[in-house]
Every structure is written in structure tokens, then in C-alpha cells.
C-alpha positions in Angstrom: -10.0 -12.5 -18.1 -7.2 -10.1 -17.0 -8.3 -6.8 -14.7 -6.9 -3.8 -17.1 -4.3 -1.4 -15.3 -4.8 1.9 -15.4 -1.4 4.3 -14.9 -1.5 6.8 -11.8 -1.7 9.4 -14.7 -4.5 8.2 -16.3 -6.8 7.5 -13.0 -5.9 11.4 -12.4 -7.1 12.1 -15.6 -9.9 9.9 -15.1 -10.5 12.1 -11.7 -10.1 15.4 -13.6 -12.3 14.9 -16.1 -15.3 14.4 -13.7 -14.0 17.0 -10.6 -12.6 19.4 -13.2 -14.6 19.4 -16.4 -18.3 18.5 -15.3 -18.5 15.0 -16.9 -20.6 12.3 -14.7 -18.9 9.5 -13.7 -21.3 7.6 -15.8 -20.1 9.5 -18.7 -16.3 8.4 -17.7 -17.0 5.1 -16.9 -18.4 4.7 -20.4 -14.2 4.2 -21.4 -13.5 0.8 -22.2 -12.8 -1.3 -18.9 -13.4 1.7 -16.3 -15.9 1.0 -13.8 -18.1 3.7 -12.0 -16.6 2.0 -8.8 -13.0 1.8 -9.6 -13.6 5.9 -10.6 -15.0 6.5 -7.0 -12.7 4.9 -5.7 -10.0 6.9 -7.3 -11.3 10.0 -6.4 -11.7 9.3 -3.1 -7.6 8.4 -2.8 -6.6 11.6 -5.0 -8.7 14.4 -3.6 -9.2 14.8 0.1 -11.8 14.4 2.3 -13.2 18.0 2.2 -16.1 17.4 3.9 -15.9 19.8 7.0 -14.8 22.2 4.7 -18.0 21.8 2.7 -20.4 22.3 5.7 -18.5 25.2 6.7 -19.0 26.5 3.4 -23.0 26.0 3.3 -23.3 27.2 6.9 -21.1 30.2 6.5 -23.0 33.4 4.6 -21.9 34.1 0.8 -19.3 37.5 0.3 -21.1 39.7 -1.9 -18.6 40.3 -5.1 
């Protein structure tokens, strides 16, 4: 059985759709041939590693608007 090829276009798609839109990764896994780890692992190359920025953010008190 051949492993399906995704284009760089539609893993970012793929990526969007989860970071951007609120879908689950479940719910984009659920496309024919897209595995919940191939979609981690695409998100992990396309968006970086923000996790100092992350603590800083919970640590750091929230500007009232």
C-alpha cells in the first residue's frame, strides 16, 4: 500500500485549520489518509517552538483593555 503525499500547501492547510480555526486534530485527522501523528508532526515543523514565550505569557500579569 503506497503512503499518500500531502503538498507543503496542504499540510499548512492541514496546520491552519487546527491553529487557526479551532478544529481538533482529531477532527482533521478524520480526512482520508491524514494521521493525528503526521498532523503533529507538521505543526511542530511549521510553527515554532513558542514555548518560553508561553510561560512568559501565564507568568506575566494580563493589560487591562
Amino acid at each position: 500500500m503506497d503512503t499518500p503525499r500531502f503538498t507543503p500547501e496542504f499540510k499548512e492547510e492541514a496546520v491552519r485549520q487546527i491553529t487557526k480555526r479551532g478544529y481538533s486534530v482529531a477532527e482533521v485527522s478524520d480526512c482520508p489518509g491524514v494521521s493525528a501523528h503526521s498532523l503533529c508532526k507538521w505543526q511542530r515543523a511549521i510553527q515554532p517552538d513558542n514555548s518560553e514565550q508561553h510561560a512568559r505569557d501565564l507568568l506575566e500579569p494580563k493589560a487591562r483593555s
